[in-house]
C-alpha positions as CSV (number, residue, x, y, z in Angstrom):
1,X,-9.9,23.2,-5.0
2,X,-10.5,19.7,-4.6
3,X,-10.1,16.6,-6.9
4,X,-13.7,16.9,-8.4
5,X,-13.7,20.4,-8.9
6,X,-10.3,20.6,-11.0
7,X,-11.4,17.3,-12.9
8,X,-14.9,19.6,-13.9
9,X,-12.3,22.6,-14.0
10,X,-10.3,20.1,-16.6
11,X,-13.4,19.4,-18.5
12,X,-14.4,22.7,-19.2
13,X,-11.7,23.6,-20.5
14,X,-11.9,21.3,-22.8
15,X,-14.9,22.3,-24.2
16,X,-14.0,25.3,-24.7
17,X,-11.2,24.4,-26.8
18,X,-13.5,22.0,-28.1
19,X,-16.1,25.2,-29.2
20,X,-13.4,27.1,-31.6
21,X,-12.6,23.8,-33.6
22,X,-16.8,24.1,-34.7
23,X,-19.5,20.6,-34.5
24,X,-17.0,17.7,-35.1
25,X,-14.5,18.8,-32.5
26,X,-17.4,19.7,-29.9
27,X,-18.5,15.9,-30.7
28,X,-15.0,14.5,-30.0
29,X,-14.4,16.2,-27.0
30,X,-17.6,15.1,-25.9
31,X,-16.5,11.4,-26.3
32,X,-13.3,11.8,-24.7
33,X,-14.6,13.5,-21.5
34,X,-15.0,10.7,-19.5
35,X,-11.8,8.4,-20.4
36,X,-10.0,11.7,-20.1
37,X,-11.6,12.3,-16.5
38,X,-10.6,8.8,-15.4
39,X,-7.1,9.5,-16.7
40,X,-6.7,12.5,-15.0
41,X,-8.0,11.4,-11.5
42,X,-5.6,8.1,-12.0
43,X,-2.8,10.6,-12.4
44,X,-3.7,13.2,-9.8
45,X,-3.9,10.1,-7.2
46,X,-0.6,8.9,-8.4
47,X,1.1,11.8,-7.7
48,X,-0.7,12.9,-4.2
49,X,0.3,9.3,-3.5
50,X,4.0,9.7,-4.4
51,X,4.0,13.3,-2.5
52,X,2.7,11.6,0.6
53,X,5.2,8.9,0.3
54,X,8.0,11.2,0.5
55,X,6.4,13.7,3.0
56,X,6.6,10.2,5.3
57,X,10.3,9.7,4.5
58,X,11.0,12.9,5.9
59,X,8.5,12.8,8.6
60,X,9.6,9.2,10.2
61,X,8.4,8.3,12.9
62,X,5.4,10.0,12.1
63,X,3.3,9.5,8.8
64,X,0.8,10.9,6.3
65,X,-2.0,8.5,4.8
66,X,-3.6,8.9,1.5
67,X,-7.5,8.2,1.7
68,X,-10.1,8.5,-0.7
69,X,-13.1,9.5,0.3
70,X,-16.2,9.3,-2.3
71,X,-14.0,11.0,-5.3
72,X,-11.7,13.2,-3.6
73,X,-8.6,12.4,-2.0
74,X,-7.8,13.7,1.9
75,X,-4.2,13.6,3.6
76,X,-4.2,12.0,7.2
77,X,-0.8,13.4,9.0
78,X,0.3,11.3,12.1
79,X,3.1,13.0,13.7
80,X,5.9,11.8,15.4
81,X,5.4,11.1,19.3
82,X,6.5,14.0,21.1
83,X,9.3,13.6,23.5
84,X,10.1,10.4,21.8
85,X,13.5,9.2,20.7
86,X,14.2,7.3,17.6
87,X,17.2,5.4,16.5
88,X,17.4,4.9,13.1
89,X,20.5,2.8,12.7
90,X,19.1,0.4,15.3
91,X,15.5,0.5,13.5
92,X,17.5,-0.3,10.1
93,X,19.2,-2.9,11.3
94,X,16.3,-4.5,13.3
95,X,14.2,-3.9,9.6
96,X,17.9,-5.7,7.7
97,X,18.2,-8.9,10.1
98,X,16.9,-12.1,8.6
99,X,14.6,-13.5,10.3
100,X,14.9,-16.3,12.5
101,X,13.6,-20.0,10.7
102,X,10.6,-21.1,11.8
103,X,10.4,-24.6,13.7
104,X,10.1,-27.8,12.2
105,X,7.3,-29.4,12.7
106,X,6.7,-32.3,15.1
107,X,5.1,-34.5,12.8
108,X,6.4,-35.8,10.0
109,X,2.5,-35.7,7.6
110,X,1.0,-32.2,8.6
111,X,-2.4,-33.4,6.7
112,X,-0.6,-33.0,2.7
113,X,-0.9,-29.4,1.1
114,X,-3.1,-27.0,-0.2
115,X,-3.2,-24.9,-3.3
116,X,-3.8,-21.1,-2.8
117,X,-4.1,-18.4,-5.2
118,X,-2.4,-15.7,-4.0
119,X,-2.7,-12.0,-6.4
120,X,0.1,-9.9,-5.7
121,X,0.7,-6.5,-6.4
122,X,3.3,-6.5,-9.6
123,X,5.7,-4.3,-7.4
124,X,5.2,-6.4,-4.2
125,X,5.5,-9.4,-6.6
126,X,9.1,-8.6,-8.0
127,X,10.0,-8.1,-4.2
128,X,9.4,-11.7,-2.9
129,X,11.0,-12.8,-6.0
130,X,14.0,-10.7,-5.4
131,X,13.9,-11.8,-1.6
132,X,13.3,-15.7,-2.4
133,X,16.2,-15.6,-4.6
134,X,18.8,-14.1,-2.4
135,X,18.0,-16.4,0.0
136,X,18.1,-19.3,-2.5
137,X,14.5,-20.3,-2.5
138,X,11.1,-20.9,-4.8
139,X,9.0,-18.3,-4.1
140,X,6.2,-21.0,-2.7
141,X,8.9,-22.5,-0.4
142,X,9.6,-18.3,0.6
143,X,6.0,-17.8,0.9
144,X,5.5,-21.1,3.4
145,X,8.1,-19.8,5.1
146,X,7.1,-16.4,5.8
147,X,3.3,-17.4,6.4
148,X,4.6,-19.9,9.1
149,X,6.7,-17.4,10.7
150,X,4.2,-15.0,11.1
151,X,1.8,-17.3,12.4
152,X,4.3,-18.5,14.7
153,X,4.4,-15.4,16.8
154,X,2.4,-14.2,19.7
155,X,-0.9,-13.4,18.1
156,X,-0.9,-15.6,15.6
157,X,0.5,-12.8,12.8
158,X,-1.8,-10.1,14.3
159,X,-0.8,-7.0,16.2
160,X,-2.8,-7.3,19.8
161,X,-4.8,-9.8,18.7
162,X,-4.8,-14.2,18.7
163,X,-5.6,-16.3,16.0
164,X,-9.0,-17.2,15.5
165,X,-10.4,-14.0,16.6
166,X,-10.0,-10.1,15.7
167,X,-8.8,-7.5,18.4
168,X,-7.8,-3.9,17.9
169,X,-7.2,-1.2,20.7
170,X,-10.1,1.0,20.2
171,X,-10.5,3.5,17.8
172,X,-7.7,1.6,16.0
173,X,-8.2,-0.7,12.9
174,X,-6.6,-3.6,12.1
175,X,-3.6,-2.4,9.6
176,X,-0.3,-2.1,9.9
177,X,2.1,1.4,9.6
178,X,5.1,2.4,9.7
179,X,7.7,3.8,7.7
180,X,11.3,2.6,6.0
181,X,14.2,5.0,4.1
């Protein structure tokens, strides 16, 4: 059964429930059908979501991808390379290292500053908080930092590709994976 189907499963039900209680129950449930259908989808992707998220813990190296397609949800598994050794202490401890400063600047005046409004995620939020603080920082001077480090490496922040322009291996798009316990 897919998403769509048990969300018109969902509904049904509800109207038959909805059929013993006579004309002003049949009206309600009619009214709640759709917030009700957008609650239960929100739910249903949180928890396929959650499920995939653990599936990947145990599945690292490899991964499985939730995407939605139209309404309904599909699983995308990458599994691990075959033949392929993976050390996880020396992943973690690559993933744990601070990274290295960027450089400072030749010129004193880079050209002044610009404002940016950046929208976080609330989760993703709390975590550069969490990391700008342990290391003693604003979150803009964190941010600078980790923008300028990024764009200091080979590629210009990009996996495979350069700065100015966008290159992906084929059949490959332009996101990043991977995995973390």
């Amino acid at each position: 059964m897919n998403l769509t189907q048990y969300v018109d499963h969902l509904r049904q039900e509800l109207a038959v429930a909805a059929e013993a209680g006579g004309d002003e129950a049949r009206a309600l449930a009619e009214r709640l059908t759709a917030p009700l259908e957008s609650a239960a989808r929100l739910t249903l992707l949180n928890a396929l979501s959650a499920a995939a998220e653990e599936i990947t813990s145990e599945l690292a190296p490899g991964s499985v991808d939730l995407r939605l397609r139209g309404l309904d949800p599909e699983f995308v598994v990458t599994p691990p390379p075959a033949g392929d050794t993976f050390d996880a202490q020396a992943e973690y401890a690559a993933l744990m290292a601070p990274p290295a400063a960027p450089p400072v600047p030749d010129g004193a005046d880079e050209g002044g500053t610009a404002r940016v409004n950046l929208r976080l995620p609330a989760h993703l939020k709390a975590r550069v908080e969490e990391a700008a603080s342990g290391e003693g920082l604003s979150v803009n001077a964190w941010l600078v930092r980790a923008v300028s480090a990024a764009l200091d490496q080979p590629g210009g922040g990009r996996p495979g590709g350069s700065a100015g322009r966008r290159e992906t291996a084929p059949g490959f798009g332009g996101g990043y994976t991977g995995w973390v316990r």
